[in-house]
Backbone as a ProteinNet text record, in pm:
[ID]
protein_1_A
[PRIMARY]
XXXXXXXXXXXXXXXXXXXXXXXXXXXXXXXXXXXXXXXXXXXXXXXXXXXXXXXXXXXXXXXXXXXXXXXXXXXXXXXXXXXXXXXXXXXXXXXXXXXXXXXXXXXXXXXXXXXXXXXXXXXXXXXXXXXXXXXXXXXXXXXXXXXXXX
[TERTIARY]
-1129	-1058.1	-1094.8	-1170.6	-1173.5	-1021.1	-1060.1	-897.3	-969.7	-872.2	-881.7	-906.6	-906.7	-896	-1041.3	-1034	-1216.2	-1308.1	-1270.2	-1349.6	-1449.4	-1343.2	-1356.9	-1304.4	-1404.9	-1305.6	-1270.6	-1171.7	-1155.1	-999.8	-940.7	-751.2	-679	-591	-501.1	-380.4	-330.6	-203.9	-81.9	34.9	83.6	267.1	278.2	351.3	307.3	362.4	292.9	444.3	416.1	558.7	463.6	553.5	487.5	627.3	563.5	647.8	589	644.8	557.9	485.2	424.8	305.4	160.7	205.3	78.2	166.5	92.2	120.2	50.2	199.4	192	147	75.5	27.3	27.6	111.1	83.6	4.3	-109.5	-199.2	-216.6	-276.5	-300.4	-440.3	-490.8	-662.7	-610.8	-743.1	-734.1	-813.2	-894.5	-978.7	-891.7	-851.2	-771	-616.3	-544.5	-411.3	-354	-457.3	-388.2	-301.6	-221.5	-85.7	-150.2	-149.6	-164.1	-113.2	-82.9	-59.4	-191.8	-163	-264.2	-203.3	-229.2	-183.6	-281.4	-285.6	-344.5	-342.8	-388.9	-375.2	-470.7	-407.8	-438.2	-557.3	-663.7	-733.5	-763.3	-658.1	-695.2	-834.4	-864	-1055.1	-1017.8	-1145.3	-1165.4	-1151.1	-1058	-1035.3	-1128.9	-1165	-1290	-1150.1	-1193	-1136.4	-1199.5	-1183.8	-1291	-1212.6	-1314.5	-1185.6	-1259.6	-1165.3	-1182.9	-1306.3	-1423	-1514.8	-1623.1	-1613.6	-1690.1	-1701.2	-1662.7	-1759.2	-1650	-1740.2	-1677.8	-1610.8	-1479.9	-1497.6	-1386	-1389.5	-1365.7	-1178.8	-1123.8	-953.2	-919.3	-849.1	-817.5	-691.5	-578.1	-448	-427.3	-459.7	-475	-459.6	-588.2	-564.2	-449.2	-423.2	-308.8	-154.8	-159.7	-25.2	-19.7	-161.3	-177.2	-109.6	-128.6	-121.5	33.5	112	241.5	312.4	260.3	330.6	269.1	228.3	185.8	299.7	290.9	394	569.4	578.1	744	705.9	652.9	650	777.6	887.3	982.4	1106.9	1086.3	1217.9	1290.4	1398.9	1495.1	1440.1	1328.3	1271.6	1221.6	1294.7	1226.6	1090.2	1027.5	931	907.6	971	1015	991.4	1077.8	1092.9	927.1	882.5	759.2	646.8	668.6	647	622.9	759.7	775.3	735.3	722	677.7	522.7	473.9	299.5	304.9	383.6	349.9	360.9	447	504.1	422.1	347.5	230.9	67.8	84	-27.5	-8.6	122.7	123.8	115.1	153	85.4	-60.1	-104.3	-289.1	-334.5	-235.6	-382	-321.6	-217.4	-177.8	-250.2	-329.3	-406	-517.8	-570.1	-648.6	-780.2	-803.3	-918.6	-958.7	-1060.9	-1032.9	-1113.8	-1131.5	-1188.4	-1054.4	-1007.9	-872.7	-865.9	-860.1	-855.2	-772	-823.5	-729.7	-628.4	-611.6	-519.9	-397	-399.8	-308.7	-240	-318.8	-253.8	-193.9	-244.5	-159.8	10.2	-36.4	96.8	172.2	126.5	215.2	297.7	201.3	261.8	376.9	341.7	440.3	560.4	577.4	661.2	773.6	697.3	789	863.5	760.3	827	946.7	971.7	1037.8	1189.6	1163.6	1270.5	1291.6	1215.2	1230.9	1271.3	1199.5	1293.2	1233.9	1308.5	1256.3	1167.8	1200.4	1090.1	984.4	935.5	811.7	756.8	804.5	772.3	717.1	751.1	710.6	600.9	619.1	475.5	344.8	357.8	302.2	241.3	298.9	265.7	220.9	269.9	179.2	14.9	-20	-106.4	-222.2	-120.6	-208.5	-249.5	-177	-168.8	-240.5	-255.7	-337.9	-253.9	-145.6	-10.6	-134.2	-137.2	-185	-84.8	10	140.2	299.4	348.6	511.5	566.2	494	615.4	619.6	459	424.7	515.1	463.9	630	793.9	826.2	940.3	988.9	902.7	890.1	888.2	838.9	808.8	998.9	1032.9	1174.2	1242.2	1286.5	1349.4	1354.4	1225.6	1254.1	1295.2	1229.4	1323.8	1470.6	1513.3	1664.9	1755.2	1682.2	1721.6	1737	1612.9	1589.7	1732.1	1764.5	1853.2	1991.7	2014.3	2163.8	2174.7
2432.7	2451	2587.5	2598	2719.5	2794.9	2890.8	2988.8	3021.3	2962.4	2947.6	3086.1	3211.3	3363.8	3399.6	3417	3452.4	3352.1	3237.8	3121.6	3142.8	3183.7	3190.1	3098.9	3025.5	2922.9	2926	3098.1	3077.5	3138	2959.6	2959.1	2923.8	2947.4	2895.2	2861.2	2721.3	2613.7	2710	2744.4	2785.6	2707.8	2564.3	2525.9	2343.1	2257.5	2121.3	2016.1	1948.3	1874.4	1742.9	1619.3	1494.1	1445.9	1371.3	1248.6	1140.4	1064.5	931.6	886.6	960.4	976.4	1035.8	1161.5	1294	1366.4	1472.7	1577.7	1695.2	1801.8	1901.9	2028	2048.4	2250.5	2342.2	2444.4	2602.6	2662.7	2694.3	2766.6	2922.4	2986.4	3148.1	3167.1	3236.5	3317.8	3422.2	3404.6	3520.7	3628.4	3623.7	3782.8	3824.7	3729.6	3805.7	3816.8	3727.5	3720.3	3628.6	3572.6	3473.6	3354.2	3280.4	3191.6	3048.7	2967.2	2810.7	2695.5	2607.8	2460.7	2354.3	2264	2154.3	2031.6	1959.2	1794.2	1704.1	1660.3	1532	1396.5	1341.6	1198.1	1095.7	993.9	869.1	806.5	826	686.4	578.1	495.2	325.4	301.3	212.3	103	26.1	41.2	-36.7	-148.3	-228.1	-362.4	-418.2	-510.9	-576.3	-711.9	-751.1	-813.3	-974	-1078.4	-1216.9	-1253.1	-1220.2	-1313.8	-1440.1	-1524.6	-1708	-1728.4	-1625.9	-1676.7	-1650.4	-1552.1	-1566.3	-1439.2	-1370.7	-1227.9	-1076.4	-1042.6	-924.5	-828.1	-714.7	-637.7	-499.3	-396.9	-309	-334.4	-299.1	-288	-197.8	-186.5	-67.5	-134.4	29	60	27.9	95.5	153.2	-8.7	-96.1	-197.2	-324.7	-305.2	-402.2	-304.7	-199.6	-95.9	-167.7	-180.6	-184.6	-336.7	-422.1	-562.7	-593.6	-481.3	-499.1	-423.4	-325.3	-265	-322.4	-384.7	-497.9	-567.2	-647.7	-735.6	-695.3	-540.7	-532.9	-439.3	-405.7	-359.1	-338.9	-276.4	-263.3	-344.6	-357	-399.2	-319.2	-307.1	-238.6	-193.6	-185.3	-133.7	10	73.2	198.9	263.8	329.4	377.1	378.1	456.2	402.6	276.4	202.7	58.1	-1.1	53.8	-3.1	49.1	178.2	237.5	194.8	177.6	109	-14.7	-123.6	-215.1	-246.8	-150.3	-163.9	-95.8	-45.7	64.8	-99.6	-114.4	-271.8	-372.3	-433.9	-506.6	-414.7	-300.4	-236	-255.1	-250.6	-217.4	-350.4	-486.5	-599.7	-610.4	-591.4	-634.2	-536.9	-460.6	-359.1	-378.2	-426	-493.8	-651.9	-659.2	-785.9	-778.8	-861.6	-844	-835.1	-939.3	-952.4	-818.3	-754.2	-669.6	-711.9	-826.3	-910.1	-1035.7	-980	-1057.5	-1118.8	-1260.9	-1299.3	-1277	-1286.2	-1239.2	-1347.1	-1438.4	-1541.4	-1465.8	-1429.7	-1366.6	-1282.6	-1167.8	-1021.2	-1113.8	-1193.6	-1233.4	-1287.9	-1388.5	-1411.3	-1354	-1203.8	-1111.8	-1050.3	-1032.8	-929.6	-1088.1	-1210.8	-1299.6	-1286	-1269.2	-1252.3	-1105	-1016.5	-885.6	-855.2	-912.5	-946.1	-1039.5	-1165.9	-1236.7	-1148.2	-1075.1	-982.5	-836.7	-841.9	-703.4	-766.4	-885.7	-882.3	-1015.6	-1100.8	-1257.9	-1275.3	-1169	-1183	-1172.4	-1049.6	-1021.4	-1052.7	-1161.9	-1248.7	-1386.6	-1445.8	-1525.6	-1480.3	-1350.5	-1312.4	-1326.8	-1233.6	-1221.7	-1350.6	-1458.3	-1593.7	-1683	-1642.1	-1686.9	-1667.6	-1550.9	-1495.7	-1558.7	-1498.3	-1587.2	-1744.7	-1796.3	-1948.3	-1984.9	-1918.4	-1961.4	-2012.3	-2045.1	-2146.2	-2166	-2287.5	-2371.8	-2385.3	-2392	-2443.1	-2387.9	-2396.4	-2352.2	-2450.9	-2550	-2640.3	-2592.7	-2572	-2524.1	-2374	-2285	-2242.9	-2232.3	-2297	-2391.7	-2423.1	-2526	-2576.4	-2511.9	-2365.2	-2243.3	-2181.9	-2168.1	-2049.3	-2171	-2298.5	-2397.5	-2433.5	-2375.5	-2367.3	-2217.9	-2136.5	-2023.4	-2008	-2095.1	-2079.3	-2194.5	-2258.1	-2328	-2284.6	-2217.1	-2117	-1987	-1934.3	-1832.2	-1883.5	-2031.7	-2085.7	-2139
-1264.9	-1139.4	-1083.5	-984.8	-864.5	-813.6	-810.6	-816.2	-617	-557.8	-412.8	-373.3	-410	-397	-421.5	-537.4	-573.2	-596.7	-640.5	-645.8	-764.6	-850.9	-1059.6	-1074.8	-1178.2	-1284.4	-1397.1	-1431.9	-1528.1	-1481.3	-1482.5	-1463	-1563.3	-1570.3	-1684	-1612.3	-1671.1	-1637.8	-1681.9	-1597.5	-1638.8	-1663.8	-1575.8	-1596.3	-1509.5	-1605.5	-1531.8	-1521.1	-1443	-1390.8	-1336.7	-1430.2	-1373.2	-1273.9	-1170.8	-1088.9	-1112.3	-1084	-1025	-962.4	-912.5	-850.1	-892	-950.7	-941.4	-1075.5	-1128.1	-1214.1	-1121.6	-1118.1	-1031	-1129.4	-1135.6	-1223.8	-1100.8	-1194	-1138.4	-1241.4	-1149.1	-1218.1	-1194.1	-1292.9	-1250.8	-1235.8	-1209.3	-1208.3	-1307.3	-1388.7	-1507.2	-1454.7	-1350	-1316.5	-1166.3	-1086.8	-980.6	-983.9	-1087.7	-1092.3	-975.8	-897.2	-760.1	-825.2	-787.6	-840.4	-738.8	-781.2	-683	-775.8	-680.4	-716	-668.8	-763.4	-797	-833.2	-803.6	-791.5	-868.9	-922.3	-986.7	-975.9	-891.6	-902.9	-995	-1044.4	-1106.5	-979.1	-1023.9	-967.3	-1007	-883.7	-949.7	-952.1	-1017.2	-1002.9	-847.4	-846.4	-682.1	-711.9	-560.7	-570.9	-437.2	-492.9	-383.7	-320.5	-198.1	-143.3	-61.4	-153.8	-132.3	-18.5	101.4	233	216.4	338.1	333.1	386.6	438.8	464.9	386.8	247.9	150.8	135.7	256.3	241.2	129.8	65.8	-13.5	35.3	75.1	110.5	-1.9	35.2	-49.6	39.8	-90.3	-47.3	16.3	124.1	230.9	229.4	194.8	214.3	354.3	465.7	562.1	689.5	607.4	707.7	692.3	564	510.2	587.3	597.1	663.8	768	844.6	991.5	1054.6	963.8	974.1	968.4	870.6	854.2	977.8	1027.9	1082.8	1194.4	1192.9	1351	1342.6	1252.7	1316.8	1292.2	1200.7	1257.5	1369.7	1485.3	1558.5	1678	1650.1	1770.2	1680.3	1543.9	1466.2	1354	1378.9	1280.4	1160.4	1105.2	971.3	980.6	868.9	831.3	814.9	820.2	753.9	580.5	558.8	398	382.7	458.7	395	385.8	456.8	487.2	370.3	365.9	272	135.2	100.8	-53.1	-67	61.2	16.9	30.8	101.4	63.1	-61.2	-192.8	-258.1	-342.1	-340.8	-395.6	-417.8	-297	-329.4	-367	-349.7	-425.9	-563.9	-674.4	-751.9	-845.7	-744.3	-779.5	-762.6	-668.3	-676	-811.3	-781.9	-916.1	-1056.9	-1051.5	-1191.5	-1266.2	-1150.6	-1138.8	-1258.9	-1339.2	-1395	-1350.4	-1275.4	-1219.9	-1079.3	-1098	-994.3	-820.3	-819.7	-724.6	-674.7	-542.5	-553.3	-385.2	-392.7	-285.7	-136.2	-70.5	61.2	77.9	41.7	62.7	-42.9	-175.2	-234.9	-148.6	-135.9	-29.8	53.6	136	240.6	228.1	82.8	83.3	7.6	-100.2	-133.9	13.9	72	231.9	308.5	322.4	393.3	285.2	125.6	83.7	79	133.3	133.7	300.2	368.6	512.6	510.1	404.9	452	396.4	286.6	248.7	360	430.5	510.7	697	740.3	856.9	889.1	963.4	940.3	1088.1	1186.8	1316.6	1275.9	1193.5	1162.5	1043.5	950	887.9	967.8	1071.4	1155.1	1231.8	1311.5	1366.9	1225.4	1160.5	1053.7	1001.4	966	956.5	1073.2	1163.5	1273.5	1307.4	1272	1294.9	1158.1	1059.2	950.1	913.9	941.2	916.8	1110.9	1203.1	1293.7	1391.2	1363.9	1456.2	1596.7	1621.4	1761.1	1840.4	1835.3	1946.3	1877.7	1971.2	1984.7	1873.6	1877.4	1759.9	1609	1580.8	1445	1430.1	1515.8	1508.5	1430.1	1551.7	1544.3	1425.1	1349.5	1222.6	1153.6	1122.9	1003.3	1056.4	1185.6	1197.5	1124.1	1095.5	1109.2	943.9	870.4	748.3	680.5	708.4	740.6	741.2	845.9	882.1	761.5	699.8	587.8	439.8	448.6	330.4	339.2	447.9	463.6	434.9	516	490.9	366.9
[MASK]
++++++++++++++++++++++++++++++++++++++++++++++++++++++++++++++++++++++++++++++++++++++++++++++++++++++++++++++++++++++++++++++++++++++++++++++++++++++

């Protein structure tokens, strides 16, 4: 580790604290005496992503957020909430054995955490995925929905 001051690497840990996330060190510099923190993260193995038309692609956090937070767009959900539940189905795909994991899974890990987080944007969300052609198909998905709830 480079001591951000003189840019020696010879530091010593002087106190380490794990979360759930990262392991935090305070470190010292032994030739300038400068003090810093350092974070550690776990890197998962890359998850490749088989969509329905064959093609490979690398797993992105970022566009699975985008897709969720598309469709609660303008509804009562937190950030957090949103939060924890992409942390949620991350912590399923990568618990996965296989590290090549179909897009049809993600999809319906993500239609299952929507239907627990808000039932509009569980319907957009499924709309979009399943392709809906007309208002009835629809219809038919709020209608089991509203069966599933009562």
């Amino acid at each position: 580790m480079l001591c951000p001051e003189c840019k020696k690497s010879s530091t010593k840990v002087i106190d380490s604290r794990d979360d759930s996330r990262s392991v935090r060190r305070r470190r010292v510099c032994l030739s300038c005496h400068c003090r810093f923190t350092t974070h550690e993260y776990i890197e998962p193995p890359k998850l490749k992503i088989l969509k329905r038309n064959g093609v490979i692609e690398e797993y992105s956090r970022t566009k699975m957020q985008k897709g969720i937070n598309l469709a609660l767009e303008k509804r009562p959900v937190s950030a957090k909430q949103v939060s924890d539940a992409v942390d949620t189905i991350e912590r399923n795909l990568y618990g996965q054995k296989n590290k090549l994991v179909q897009s049809k899974f993600i999809g319906n890990l993500v239609l299952e955490m929507l239907k627990k987080l808000d039932e509009v944007a569980y319907l957009r969300f499924l709309s979009v995925y399943r392709s809906f052609g007309s208002a009835s198909m629809f219809q038919k998905e709020a209608e089991k929905l509203k069966k599933i709830k009562h």
